[in-house]
DSSP file (Angstrom, degrees, kcal/mol; ACC not computed):
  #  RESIDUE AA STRUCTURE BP1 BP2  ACC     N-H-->O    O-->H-N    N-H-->O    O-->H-N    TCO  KAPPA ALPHA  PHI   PSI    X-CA   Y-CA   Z-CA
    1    1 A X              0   0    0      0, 0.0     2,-0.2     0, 0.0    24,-0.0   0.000 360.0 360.0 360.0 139.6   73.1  -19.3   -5.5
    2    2 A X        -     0   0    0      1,-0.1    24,-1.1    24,-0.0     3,-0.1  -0.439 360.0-158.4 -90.6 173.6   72.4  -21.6   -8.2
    3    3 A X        -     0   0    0      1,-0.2     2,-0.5    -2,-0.2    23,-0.4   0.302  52.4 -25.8-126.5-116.3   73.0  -20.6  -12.0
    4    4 A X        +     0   0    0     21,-0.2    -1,-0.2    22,-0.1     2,-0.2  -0.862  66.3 169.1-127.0 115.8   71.5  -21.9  -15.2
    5    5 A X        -     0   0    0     -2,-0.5     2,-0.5    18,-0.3    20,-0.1  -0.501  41.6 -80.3-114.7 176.6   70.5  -25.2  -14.7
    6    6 A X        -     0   0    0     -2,-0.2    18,-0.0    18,-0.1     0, 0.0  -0.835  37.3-122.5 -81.1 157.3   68.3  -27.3  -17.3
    7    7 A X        -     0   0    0     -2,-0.5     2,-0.3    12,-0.0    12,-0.1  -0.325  29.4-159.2 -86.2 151.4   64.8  -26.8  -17.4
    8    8 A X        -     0   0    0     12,-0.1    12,-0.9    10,-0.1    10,-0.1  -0.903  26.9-107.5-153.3 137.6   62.9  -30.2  -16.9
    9    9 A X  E     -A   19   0A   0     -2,-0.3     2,-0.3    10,-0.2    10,-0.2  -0.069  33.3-158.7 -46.0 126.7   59.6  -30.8  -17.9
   10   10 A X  E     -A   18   0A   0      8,-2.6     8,-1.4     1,-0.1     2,-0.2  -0.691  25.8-118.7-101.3 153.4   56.8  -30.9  -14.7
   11   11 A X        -     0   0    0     -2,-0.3     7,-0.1     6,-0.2     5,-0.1  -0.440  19.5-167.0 -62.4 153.6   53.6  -32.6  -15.2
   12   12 A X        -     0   0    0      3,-0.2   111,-0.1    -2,-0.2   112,-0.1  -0.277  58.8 -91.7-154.6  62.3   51.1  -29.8  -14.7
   13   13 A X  S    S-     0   0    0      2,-0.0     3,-0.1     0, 0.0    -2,-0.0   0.698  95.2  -9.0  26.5  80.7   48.2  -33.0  -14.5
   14   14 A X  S    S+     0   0    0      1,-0.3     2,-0.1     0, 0.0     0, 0.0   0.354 110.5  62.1 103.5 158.7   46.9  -33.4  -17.9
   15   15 A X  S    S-     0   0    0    108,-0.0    -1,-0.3    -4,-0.0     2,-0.2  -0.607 108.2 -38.6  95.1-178.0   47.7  -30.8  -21.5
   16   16 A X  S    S-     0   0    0     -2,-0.1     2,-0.2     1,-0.1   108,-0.1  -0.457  77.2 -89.8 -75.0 146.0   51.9  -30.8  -22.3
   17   17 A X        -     0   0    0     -2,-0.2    -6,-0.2     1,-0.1     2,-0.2  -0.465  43.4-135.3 -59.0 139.6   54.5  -30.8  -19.6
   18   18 A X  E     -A   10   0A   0     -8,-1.4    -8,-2.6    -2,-0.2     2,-0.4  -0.572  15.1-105.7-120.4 146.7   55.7  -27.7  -18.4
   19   19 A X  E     -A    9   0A   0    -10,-0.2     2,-0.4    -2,-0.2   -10,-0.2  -0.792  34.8-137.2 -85.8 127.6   59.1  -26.0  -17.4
   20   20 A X    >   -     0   0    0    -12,-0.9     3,-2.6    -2,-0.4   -12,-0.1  -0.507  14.2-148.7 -82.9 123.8   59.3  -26.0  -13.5
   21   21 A X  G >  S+     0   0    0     -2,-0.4     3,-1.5    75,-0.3    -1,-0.2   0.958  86.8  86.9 -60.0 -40.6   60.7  -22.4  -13.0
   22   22 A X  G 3  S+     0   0    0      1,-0.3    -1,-0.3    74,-0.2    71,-0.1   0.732  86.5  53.7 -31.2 -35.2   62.3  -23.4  -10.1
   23   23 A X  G <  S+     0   0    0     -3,-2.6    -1,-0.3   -15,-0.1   -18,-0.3  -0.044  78.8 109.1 -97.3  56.4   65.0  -24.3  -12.5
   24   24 A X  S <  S-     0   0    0     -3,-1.5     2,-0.2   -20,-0.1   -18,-0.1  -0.672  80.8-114.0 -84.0 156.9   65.2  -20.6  -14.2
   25   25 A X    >>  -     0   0    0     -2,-0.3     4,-3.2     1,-0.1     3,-1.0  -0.665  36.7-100.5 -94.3 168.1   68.6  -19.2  -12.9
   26   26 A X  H 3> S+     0   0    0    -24,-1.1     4,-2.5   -23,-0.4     5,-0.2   0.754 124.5  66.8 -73.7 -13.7   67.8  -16.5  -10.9
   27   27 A X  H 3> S+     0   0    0      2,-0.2     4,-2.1     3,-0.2    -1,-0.2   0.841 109.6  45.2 -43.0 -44.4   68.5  -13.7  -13.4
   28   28 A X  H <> S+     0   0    0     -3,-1.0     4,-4.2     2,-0.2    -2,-0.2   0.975 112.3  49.4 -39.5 -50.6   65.1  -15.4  -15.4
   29   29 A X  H  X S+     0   0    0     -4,-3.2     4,-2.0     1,-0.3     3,-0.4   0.973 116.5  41.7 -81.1 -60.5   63.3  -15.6  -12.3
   30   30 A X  H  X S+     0   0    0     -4,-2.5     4,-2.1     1,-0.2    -1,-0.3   0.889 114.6  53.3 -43.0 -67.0   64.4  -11.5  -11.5
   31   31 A X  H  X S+     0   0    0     -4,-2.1     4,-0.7     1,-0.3    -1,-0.2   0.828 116.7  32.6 -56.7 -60.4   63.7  -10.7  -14.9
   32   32 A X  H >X S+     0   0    0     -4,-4.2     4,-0.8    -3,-0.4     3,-0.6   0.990 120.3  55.1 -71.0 -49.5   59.9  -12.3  -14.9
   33   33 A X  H >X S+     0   0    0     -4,-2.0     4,-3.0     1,-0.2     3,-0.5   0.906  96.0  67.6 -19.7 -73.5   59.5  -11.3  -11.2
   34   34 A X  H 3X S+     0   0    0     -4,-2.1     4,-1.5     1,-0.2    -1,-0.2   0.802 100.3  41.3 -39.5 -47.7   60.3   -7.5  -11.7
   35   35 A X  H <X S+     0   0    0     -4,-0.7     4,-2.7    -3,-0.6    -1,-0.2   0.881 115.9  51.8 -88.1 -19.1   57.2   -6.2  -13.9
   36   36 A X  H <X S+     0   0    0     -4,-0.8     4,-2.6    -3,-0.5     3,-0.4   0.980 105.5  49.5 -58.5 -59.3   55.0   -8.0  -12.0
   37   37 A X  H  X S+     0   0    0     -4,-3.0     4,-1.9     1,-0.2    -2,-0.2   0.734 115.1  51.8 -55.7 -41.7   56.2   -6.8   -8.9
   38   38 A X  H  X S+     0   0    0     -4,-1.5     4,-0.5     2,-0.2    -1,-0.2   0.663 107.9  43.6  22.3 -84.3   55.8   -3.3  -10.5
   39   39 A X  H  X S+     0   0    0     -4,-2.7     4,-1.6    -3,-0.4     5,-0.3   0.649 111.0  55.4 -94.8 -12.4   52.5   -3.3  -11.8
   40   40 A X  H >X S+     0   0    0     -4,-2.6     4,-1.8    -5,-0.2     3,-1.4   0.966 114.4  49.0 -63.6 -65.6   51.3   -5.0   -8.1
   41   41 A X  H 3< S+     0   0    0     -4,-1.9    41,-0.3    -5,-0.3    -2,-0.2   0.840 116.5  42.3 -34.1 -45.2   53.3   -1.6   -6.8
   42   42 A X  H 3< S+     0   0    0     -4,-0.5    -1,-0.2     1,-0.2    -2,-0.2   0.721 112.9  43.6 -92.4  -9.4   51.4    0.4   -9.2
   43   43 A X  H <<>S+     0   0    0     -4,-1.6     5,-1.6    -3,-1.4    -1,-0.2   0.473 114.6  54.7-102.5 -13.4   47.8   -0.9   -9.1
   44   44 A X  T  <5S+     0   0    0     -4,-1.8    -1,-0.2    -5,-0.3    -2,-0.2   0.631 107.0  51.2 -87.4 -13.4   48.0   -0.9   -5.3
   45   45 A X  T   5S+     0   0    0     -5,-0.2    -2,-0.2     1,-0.1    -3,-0.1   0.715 118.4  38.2 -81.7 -28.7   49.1    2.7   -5.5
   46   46 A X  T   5S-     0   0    0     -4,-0.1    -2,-0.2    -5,-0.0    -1,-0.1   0.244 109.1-116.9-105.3  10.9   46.2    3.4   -7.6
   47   47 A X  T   5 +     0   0    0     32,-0.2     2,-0.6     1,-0.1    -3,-0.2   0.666  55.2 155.9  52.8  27.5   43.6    1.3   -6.0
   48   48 A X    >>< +     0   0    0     -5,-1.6     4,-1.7     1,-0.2     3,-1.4  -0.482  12.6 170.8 -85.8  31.0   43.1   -0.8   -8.9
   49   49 A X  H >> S+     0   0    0     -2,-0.6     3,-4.2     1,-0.3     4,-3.0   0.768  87.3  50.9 -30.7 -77.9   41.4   -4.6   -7.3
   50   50 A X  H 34 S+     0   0    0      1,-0.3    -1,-0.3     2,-0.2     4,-0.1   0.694 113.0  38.0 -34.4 -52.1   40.9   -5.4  -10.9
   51   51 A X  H <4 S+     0   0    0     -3,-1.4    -1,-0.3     1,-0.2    -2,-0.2   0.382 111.6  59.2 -85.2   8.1   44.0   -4.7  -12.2
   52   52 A X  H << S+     0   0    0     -3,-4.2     3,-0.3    -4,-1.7    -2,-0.2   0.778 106.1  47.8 -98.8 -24.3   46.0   -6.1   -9.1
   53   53 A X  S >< S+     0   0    0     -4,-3.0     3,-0.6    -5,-0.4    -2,-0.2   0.414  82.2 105.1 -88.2  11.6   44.6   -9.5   -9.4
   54   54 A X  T 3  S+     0   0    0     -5,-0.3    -1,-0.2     1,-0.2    -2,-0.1   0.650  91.4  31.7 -57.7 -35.6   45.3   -9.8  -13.3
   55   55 A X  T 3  S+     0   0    0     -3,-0.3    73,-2.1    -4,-0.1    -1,-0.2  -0.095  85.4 121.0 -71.9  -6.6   48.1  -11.9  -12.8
   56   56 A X  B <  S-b  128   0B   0     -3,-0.6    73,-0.2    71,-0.2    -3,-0.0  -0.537  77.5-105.1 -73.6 144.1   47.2  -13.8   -9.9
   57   57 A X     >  -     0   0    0     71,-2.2     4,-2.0     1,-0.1     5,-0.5  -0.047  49.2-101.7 -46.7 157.9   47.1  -17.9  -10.4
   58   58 A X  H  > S+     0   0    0      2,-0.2     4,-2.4     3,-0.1     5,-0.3   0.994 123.8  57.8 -70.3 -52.7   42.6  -18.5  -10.5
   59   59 A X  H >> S+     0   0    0      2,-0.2     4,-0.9     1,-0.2     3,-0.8   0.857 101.3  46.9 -46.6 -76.7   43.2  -19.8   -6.7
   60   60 A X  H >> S+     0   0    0      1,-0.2     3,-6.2     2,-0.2     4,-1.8   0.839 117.3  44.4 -18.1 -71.2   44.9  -16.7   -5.2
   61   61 A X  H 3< S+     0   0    0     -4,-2.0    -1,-0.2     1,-0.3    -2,-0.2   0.922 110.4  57.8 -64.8 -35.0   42.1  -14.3   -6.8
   62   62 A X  H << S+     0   0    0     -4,-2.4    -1,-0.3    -3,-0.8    -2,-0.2   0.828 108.8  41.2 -19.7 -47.6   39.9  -16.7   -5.7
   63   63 A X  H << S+     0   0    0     -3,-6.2    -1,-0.2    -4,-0.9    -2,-0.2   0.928  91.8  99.2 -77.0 -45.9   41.1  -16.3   -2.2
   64   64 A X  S  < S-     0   0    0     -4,-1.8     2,-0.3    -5,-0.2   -11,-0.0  -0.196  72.8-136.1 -67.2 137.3   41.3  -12.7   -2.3
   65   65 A X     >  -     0   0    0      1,-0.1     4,-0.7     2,-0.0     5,-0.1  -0.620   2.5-154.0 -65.5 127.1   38.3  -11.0   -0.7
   66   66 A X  H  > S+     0   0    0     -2,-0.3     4,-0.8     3,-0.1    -1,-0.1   0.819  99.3  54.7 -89.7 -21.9   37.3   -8.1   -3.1
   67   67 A X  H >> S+     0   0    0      2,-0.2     4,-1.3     3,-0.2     3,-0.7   0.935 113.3  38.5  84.0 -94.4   35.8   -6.5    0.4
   68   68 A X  H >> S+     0   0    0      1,-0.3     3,-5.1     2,-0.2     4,-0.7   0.853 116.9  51.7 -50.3 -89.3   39.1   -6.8    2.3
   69   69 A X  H 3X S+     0   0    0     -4,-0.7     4,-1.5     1,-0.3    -1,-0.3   0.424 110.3  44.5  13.8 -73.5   41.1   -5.9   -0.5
   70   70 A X  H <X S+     0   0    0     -4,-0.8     4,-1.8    -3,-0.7    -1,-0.3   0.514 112.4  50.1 -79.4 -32.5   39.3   -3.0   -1.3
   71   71 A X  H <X S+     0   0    0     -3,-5.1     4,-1.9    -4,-1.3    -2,-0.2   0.958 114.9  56.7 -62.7 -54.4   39.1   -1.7    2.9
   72   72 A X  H  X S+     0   0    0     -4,-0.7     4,-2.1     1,-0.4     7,-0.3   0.705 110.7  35.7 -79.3 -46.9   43.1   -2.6    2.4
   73   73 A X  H  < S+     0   0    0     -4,-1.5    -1,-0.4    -5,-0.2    -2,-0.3   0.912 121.7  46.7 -80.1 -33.3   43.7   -0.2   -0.5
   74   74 A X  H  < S+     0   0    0     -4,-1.8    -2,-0.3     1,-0.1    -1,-0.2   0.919 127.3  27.9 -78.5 -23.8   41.1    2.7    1.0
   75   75 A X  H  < S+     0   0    0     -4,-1.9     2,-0.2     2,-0.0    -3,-0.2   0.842  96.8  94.8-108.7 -10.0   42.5    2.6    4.6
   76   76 A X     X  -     0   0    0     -4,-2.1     4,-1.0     1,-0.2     0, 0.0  -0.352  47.2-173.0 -47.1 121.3   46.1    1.5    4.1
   77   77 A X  H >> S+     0   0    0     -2,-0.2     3,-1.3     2,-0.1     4,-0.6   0.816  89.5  49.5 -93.2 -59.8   48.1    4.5    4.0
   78   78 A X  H >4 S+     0   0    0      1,-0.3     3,-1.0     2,-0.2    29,-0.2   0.815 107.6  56.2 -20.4 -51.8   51.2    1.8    3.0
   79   79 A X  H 34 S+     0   0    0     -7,-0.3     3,-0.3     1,-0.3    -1,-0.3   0.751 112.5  35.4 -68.9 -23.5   49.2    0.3    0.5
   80   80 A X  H << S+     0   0    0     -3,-1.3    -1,-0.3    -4,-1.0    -2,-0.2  -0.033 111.7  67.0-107.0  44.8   48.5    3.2   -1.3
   81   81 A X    <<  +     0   0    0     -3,-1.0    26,-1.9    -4,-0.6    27,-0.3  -0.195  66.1 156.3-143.2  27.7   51.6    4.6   -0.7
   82   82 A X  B     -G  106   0C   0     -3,-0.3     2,-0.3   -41,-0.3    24,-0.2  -0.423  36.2-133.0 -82.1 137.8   54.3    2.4   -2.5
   83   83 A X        -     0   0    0     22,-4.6    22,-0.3    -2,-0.2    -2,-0.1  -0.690   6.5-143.3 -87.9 156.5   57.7    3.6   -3.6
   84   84 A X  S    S+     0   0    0     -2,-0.3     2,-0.6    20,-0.1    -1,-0.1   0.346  82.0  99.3 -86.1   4.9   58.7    2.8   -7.1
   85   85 A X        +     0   0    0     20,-0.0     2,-0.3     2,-0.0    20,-0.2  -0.803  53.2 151.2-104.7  90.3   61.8    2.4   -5.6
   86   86 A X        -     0   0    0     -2,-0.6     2,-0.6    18,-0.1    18,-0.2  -0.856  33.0-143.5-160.8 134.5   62.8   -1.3   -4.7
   87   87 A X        -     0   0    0     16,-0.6    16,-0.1    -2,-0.3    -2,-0.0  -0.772  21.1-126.9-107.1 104.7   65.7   -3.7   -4.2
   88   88 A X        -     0   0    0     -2,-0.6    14,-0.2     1,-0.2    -1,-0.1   0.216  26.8-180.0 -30.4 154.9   66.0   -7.7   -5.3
   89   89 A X        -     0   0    0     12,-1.3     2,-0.2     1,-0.3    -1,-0.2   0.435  49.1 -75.7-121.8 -61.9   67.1   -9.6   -2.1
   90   90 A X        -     0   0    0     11,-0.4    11,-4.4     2,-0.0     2,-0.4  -0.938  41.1-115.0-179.4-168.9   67.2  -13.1   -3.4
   91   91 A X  E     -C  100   0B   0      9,-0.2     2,-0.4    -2,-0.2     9,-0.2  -0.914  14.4-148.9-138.3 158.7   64.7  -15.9   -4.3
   92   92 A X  E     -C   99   0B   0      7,-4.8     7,-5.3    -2,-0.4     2,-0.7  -0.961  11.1-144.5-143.7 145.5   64.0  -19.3   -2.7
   93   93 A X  E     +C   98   0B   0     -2,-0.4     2,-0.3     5,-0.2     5,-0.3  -0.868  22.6 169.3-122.9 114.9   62.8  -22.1   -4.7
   94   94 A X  E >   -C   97   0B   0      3,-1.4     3,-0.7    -2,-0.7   -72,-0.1  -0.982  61.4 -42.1-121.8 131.3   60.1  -24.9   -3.1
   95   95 A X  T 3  S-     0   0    0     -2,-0.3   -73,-0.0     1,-0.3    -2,-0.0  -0.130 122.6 -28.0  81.1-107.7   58.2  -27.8   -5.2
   96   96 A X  T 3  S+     0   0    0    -74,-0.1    -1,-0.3   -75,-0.1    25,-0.3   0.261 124.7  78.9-124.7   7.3   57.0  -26.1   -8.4
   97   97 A X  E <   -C   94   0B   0     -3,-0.7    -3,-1.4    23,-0.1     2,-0.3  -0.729  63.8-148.4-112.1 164.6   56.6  -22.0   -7.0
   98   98 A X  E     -CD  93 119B   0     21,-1.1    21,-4.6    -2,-0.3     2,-0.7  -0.990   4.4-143.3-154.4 113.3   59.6  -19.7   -6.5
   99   99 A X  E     -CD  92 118B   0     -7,-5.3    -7,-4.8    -2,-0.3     2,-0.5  -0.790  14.5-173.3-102.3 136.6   59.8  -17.0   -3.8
  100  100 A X  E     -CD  91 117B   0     17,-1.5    17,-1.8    -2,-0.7    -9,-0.2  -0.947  11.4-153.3-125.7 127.7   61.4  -13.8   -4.7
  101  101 A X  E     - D   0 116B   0    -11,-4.4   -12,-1.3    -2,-0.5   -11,-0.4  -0.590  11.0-165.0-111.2 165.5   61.8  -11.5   -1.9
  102  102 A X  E     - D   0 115B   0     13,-0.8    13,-1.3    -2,-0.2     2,-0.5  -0.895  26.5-128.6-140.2 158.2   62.1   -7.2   -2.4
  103  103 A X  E     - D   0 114B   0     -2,-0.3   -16,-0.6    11,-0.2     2,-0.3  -0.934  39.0-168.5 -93.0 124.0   63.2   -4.4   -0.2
  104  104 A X  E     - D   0 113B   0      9,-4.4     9,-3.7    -2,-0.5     2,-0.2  -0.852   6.5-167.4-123.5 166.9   60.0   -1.9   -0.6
  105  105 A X        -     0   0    0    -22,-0.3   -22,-4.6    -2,-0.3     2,-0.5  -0.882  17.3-120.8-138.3 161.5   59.9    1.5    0.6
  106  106 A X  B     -G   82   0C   0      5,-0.4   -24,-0.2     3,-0.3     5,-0.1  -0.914   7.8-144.4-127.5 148.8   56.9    4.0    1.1
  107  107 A X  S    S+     0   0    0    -26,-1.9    -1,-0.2    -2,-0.5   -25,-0.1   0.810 107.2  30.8 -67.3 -40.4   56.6    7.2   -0.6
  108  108 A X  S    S+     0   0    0    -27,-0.3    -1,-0.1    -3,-0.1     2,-0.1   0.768 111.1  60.2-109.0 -67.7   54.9    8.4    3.0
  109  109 A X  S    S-     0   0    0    -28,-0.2    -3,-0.3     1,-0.1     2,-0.3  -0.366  77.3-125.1 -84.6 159.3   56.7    6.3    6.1
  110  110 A X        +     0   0    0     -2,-0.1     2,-0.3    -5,-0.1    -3,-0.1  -0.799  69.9  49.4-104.1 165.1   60.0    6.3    6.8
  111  111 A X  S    S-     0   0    0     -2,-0.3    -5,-0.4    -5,-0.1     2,-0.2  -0.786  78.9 -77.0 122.6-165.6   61.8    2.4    6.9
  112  112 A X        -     0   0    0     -2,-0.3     2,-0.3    -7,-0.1    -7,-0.2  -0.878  32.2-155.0-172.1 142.3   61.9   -0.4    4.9
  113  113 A X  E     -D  104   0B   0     -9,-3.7    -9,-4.4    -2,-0.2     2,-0.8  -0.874  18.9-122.9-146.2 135.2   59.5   -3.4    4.2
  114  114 A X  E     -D  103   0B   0     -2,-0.3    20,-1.7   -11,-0.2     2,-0.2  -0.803  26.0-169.1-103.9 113.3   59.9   -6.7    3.1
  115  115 A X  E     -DE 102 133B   0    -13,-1.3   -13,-0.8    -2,-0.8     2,-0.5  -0.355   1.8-169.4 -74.7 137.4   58.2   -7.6    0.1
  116  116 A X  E     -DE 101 132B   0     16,-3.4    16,-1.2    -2,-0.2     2,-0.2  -0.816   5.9-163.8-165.2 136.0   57.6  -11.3   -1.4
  117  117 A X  E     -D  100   0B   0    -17,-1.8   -17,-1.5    -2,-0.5     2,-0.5  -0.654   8.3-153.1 -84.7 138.5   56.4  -12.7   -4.6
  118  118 A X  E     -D   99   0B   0     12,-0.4    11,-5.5   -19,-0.2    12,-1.0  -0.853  21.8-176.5-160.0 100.5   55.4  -16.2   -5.1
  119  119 A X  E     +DF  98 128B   0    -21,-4.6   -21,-1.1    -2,-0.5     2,-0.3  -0.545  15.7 135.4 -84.4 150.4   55.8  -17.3   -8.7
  120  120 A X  E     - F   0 127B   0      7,-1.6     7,-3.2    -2,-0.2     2,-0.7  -0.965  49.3 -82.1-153.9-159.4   54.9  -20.4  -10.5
  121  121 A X  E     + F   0 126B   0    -25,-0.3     2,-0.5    -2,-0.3     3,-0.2  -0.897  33.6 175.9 -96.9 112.3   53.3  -21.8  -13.9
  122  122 A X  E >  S- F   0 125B   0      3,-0.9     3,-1.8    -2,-0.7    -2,-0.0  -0.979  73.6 -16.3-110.9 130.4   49.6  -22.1  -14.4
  123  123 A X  T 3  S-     0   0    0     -2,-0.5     2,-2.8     1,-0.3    -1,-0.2   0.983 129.1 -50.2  26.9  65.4   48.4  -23.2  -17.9
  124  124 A X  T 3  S+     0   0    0     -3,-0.2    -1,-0.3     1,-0.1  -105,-0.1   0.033 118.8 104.7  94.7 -51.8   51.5  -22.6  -19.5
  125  125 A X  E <  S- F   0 122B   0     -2,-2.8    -3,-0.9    -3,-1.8     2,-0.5  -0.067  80.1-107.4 -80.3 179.5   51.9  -18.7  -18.0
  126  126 A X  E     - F   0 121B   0     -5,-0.2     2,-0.3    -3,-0.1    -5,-0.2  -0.892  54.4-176.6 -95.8 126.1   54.2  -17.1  -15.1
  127  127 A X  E     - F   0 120B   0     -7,-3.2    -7,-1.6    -2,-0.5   -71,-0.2  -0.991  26.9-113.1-128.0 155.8   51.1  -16.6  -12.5
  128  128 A X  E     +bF  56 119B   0    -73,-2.1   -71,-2.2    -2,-0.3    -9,-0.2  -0.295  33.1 176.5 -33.2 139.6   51.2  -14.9   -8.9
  129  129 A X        -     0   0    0    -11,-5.5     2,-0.3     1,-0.2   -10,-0.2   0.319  68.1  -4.6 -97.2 -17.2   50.6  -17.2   -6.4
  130  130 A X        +     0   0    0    -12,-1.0   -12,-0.4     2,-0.0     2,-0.4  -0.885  63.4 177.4-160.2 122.7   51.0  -15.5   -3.1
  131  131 A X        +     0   0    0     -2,-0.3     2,-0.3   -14,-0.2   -14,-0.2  -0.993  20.8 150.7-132.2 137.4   52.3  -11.4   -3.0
  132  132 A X  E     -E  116   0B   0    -16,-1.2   -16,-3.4    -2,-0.4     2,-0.4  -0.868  33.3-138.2-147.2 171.6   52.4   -9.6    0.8
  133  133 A X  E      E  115   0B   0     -2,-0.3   -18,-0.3   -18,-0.3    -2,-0.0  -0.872 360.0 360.0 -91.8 132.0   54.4   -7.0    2.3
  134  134 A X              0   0    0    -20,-1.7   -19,-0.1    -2,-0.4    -1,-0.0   0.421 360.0 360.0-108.6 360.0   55.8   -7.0    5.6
């Protein structure tokens, strides 16, 4: 695992240069990761489209179908069925995003589900880029 590196500034094509998280040590990257991951658990619990794409980078919510979405939380028993209950695995770090992967559990099913987060910086902030369950 790597550990506290220095930060170096990314271009983020035009405005001030940006810190690329990929160099946060992975305590950062848990640390920003965790409430996100959270409030995706909680707004998915609650059927919340609006408030589960508050964080997403403007492409992702872009992507997301408010349609599908919406099917996903009324016929998903998983999806509205998340346990609050969930365990860091590790993170892996590609170009300017950072994937942080989770042990989820359901309130409902028995098992265990692999979760993954996909952080990076958009104008300045920590935004979603990519969240599923497996």
């Amino acid at each position: 695992m790597r550990g506290v590196s220095p930060a170096q500034p990314v271009s983020s094509g035009g405005g001030e240069p940006q810190v690329n998280i990929i160099d946060k040590s992975d305590d950062e990257i848990f640390a920003m990761a965790e409430p996100l991951w959270r409030d995706l658990v909680k707004q998915s619990n609650e059927g919340k489209y609006g408030e589960f794409v508050k964080n997403f980078s403007t492409a992702f919510a872009l992507a997301m179908n408010q349609v599908v979405v919406g099917n996903q939380f009324a016929k998903s028993e998983l999806a509205r069925n998340l346990s609050e209950e969930i365990d860091s695995i590790g993170i892996i770090r590609r170009g300017e995003h950072v994937t942080v992967l989770y042990r989820q559990r359901s309130t409902n099913k028995e098992g265990e589900w692999l979760g993954r987060l996909v952080l990076g910086y958009e104008d300045g902030e920590v935004r979603i880029f990519g969240a599923s369950i497996f």
